[in-house]
N, C-alpha and C positions, 0 to 999 in steps of 0.2 A: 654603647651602653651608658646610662646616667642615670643617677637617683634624685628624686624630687617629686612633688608636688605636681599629680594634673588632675583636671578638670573630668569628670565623669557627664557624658549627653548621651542620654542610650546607651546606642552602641560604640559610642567613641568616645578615646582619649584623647584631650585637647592641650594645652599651654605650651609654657616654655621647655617646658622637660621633657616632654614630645618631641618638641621640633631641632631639643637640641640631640636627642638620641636619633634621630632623622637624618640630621646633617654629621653627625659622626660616622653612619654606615657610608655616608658620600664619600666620605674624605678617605676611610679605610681601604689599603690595598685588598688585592684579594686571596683569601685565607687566614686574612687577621682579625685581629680582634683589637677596636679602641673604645678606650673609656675615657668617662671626664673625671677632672679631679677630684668631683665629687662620690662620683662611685669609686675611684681609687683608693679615697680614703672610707669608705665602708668595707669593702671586701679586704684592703690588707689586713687588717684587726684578726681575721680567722682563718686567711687562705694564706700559704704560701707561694705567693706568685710575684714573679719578678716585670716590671713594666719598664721601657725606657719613654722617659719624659719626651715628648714632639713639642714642649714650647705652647706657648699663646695662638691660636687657631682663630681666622675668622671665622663666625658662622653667619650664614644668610638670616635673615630676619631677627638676629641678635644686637643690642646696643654696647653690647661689651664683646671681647674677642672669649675664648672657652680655652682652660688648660688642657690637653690631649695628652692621653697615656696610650701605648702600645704596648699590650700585655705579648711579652714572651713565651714560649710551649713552657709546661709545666716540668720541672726538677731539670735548671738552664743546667748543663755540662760542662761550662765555661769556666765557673771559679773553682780555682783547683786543679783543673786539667790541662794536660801537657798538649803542646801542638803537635801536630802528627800522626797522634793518635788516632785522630776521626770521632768528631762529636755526634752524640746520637742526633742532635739537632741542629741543620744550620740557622745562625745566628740571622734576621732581616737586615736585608740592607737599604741602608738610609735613604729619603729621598731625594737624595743632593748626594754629587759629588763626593764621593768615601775613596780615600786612599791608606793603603799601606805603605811604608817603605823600608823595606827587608834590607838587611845587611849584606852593604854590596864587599865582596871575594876580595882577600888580597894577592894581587899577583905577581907582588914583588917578590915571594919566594924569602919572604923574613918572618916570623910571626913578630918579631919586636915591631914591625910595621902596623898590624892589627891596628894600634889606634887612632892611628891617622886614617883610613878605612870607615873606621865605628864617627871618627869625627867629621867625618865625611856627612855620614846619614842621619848623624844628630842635627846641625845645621837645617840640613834641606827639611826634616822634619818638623825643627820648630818652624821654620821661616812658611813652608805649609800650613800649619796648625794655626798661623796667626790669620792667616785667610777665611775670615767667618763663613763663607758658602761653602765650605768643605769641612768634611767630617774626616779626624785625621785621627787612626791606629797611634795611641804611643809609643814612641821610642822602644821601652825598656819590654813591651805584647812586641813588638815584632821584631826583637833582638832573640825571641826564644828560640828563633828558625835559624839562628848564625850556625853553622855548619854544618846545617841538614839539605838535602837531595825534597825539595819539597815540589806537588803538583801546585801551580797556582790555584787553579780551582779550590782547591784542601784551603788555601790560605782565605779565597772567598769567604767560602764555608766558614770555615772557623773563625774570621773576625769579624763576618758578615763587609765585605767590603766589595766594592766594584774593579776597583782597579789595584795595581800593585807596582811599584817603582822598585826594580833591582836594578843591579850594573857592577861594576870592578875598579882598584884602583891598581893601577899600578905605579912604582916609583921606582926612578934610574935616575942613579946621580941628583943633577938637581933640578929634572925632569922630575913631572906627573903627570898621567893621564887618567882620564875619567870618563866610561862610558856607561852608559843609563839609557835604559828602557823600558818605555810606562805601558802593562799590558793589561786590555781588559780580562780580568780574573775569570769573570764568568764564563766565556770562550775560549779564552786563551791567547787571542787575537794579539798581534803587535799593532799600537797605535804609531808609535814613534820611538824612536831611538838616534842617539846623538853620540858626537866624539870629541869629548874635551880634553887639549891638551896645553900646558903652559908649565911654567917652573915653578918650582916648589914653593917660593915665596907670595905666588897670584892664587894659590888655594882658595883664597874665600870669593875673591871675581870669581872662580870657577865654580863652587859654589851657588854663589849668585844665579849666572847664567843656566846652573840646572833647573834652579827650583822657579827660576821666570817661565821655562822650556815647557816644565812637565803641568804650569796655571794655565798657559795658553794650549796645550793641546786636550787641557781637560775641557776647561770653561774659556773660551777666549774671549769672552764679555768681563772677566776678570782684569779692572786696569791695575795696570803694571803699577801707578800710584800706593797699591795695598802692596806688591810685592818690595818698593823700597821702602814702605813702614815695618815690612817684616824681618829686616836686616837687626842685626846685633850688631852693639859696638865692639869693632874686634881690637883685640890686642896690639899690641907696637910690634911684638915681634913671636913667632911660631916658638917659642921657647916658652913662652907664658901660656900659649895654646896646649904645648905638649903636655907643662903639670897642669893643666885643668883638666886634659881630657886622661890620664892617669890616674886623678883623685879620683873622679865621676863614679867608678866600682865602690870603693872604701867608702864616699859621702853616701849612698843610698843602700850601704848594707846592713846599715841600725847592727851595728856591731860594734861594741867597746876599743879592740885593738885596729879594726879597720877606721873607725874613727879617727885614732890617734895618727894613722898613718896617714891619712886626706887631709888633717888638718899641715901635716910637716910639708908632702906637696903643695898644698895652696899657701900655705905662709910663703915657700920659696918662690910660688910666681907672681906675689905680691909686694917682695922684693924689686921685684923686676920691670915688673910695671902696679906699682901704686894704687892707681885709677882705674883697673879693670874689675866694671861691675861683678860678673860673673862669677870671679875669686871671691870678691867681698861678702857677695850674697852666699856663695856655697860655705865659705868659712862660718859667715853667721851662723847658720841650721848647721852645721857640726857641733859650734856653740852650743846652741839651744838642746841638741841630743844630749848633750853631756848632762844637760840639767833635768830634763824631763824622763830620762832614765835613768837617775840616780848613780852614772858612771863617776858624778865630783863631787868632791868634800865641801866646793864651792858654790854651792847652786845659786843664790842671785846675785852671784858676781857673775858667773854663765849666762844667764837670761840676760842681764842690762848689757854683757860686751854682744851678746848675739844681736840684741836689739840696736846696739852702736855702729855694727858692721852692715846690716841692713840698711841702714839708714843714711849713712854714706854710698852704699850700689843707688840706694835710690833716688839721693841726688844728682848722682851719675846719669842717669838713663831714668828717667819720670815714667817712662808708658811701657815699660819692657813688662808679659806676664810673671816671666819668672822670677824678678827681681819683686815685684810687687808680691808675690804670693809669699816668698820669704819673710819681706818686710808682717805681712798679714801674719802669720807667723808668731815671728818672734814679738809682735804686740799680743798676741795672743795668750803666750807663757807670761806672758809680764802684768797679765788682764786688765790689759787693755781694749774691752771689747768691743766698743764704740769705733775705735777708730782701725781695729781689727778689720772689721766687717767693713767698712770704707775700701780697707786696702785689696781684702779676698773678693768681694764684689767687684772692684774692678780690674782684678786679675780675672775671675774667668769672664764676666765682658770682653777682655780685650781678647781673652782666649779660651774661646768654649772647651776647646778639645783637649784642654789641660787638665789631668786626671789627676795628677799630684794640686791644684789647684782647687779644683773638687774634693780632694780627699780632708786639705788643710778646713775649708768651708767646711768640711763634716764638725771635725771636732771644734769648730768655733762652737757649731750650732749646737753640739753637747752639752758645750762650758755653760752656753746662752740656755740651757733647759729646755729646749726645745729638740726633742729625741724625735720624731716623725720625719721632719725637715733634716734631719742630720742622717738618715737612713736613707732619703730620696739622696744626698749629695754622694754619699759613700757605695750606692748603688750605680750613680751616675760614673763615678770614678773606674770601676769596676769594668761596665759596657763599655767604657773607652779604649781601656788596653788589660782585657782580659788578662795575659798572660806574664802581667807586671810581677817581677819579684815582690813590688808594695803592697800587693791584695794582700796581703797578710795582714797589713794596715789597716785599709779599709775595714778586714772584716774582724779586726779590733772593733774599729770604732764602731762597726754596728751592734756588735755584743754591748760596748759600752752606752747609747744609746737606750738598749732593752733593757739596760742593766736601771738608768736611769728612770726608766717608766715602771719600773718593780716585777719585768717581766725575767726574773732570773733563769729560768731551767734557758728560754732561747738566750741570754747573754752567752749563758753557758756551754751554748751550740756553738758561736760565734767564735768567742773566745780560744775555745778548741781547736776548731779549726783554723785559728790563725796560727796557734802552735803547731798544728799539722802541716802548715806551708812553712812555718819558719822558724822549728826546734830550738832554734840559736836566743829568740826574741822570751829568754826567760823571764826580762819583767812582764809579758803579758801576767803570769802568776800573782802581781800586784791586785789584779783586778778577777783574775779565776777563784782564789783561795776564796773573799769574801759572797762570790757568789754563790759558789756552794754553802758557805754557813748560810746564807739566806734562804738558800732552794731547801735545807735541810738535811745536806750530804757534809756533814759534820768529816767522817774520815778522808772523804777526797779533800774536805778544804786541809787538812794535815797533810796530806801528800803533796798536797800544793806548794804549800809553802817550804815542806823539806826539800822542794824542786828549787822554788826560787833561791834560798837560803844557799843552796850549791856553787849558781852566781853572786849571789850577793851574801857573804859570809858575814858581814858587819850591818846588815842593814835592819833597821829597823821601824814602827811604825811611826813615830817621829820624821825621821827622816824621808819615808815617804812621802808622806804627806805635806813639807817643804817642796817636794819633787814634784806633785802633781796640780794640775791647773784647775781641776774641780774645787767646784768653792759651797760652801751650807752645808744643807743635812745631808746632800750626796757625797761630798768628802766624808763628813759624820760615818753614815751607812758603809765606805769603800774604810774606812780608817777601824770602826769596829769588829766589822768582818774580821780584816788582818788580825789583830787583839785576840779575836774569839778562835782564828783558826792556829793561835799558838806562837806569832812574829813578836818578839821580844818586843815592852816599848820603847 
């Protein structure tokens, strides 16, 4: 489908818009439905349908390539909903390479082991993810299945994925073993399966050698060249690994005291080793939480040390996604947008499948006025890893977005719902109270703010507004609201 301009002769349609709605039914699987970006951007204005972006398309007899959307079934199951459940709709899967990688068993019979396990499947994940021909599930969507009895297929289905990477770890003494096995989801089928074993201290070679194991039995035209670009700089010693992979809960739970506690682990394994990116960049974004959710009395002493610690990972490690997405980030709070977008642009470049990447590009694109564009990134983030504890986030940022184009009752859809995934994220109420004064729901914006006021007992709309990254008459409009729905100034 495509909107445009054709030509009328008799009885036929003629031009570009013809032949590019021509070459879109070519390129579409079957049972679907693709639109260009021109029709994508008429129909979202009134329909509620969700599309995942296919990228730049060549078309035959065109001088330019065509953006392609893939409209999704109508009211997705996805955002929201729990795995296991069984979605009314399976999600399509990608035409490339899609893997999941589920939380492989610990079989050492500890649970204090658990996160050697989880550190196990974060690795092979990103070091996947950074492999552009592959469409790779997040981490935190396929952590939701950790100690569930699940069919592969269901896991298909629901993340829409081809394949699936499980396995176990176990640990003796100062022994480890690791076995992993890549199955295609759709059948059920064993492709391959492997037996790794070495000492505690060769963890990340072993590592390594999975995530070489499971590029070659997918795509073996995949050279090994992109699998040692996918390496992290590791730490000096597993002690520095242990409180990273211990904070990792507390740094992604946009929680006040969980905050405080990720930041005490990552300080001590920066102690330890100095120079390890990964500490540097997670301590920054703890930083920056502190400031853009009003948890400090400090705020742009917060933003410059987040932006200082960034900035040092990024010295560290220039081409790493996740360090860059940070650094994008913390330029971001400090609006810095220019060279923001510099940084989130080549985070997800260097890693499409990065949904916290996409989520940080959403609200740049917000800051930047540009609410449309910031809707496609926070959707994109979403189809990544459906079943992120962060969709909460994301569908923040899409409420914040509508909020910005003056379309308040959907902010206010949005916004809800992200309270509904994540009760705990009270400052969303920064942004719900004013949209109800604006929608005209004058008593819920008081309920609102009696809501926020519960976590934040001192705060006020001053203070806010130091807190948030919005800049003009949209901070004006988010700052009045507060005022109008009763937040002390």
């Amino acid at each position: 489908m495509h909107v445009g301009d054709v030509i009328v002769r008799g009885n036929d349609l003629l031009g570009d818009s013809v032949n590019i709605a021509s070459r879109l039914e070519g390129l579409a699987e079957p049972g679907s439905v693709y639109i260009s970006e021109a029709a994508h951007a008429y129909v979202r204005r009134s329909l509620t349908l969700t599309a995942d972006d296919l990228g730049l398309q060549e078309v035959k007899n065109m001088d330019e390539p065509v953006r392609v959307f893939r409209v999704r079934a109508p009211a997705s199951p996805f955002v929201g909903s729990a795995p296991g459940v069984g979605p009314t709709q399976a999600l399509p899967i990608p035409n490339k390479p899609s893997i999941a990688v589920l939380p492989f068993t610990n079989m050492s019979g500890d649970s204090e082991q658990d996160y050697l396990a989880d550190g196990v499947v974060e690795e092979i994940t990103a070091a996947l993810s950074r492999v552009r021909t592959f469409f790779v599930i997040a981490r935190n969507s396929a952590f939701a299945y950790k100690g569930k009895a699940v069919d592969v297929r269901q896991v298909s289905r629901e993340l829409g994925v081809r394949y699936v990477l499980e396995g176990s770890v176990r640990k003796s003494g100062n022994r480890l073993r690791i076995v992993a096995q890549l199955i295609d989801a759709t059948t059920g089928a064993h492709i391959w399966a492997e037996q790794y074993g070495g000492r505690i201290e060769d963890v990340f070679d072993l590592q390594d050698q999975i995530t070489a194991s499971v590029v070659g039995a997918i795509q073996p035209s995949v050279r090994a060249a992109e699998i040692e670009r996918a390496r992290r700089k590791r730490p000096d010693s597993l002690d520095v690994y242990d409180l990273v992979m211990r904070a990792l809960p507390d740094v992604w739970s946009l929680n006040k005291d969980a905050n405080v506690r990720a930041v005490g682990l990552l300080e001590q394994a920066l102690q330890l080793d100095p120079n390890y990116p990964t500490a540097l960049a997670l301590l920054a974004w703890c930083r920056g939480q502190r400031a853009v959710y009003n948890w400090s009395t400090t705020i742009e002493e917060d933003k410059h040390e987040a932006l200082r610690l960034a900035e040092m990972a990024s010295v560290l490690t220039a081409d790493d996604p996740f360090v860059l997405t940070v650094l994008g980030a913390a330029l971001t709070i400090t609006q810095e947008f220019t060279a923001a977008a510099k940084m989130l642009d080549a985070a997800t470049r260097l890693d499409p499948n990065s949904s916290w990447a996409w989520n940080r590009s959403g609200f740049l694109r917000n800051y930047l006025g540009d609410p449309e564009t910031a809707i496609h990134h926070f959707e994109r983030a979403i189809r990544l890893s459906p079943f992120d504890p962060m969709v909460f986030n994301s569908e923040f940022g899409i409420g914040s977005a509508h909020f910005i184009a003056g379309r308040y009752e959907r902010a206010i859809e949005f916004f809800e719902r992200g309270l509904i995934s994540n009760p705990k994220a009270a400052w969303i109420h920064r942004h719900l109270a004013p949209a109800y004064v604006l929608a005209g729901q004058e008593e819920k914006a008081k309920a609102s703010i009696r809501k926020l006021l519960e976590s934040y007992p001192d705060l006020t709309v001053s203070a806010a507004r130091r807190a948030m990254v919005f800049q003009g008459e949209v901070l004006d409009r988010i700052c009045d609201g507060l005022r109008r729905a009763g937040l002390p100034h």
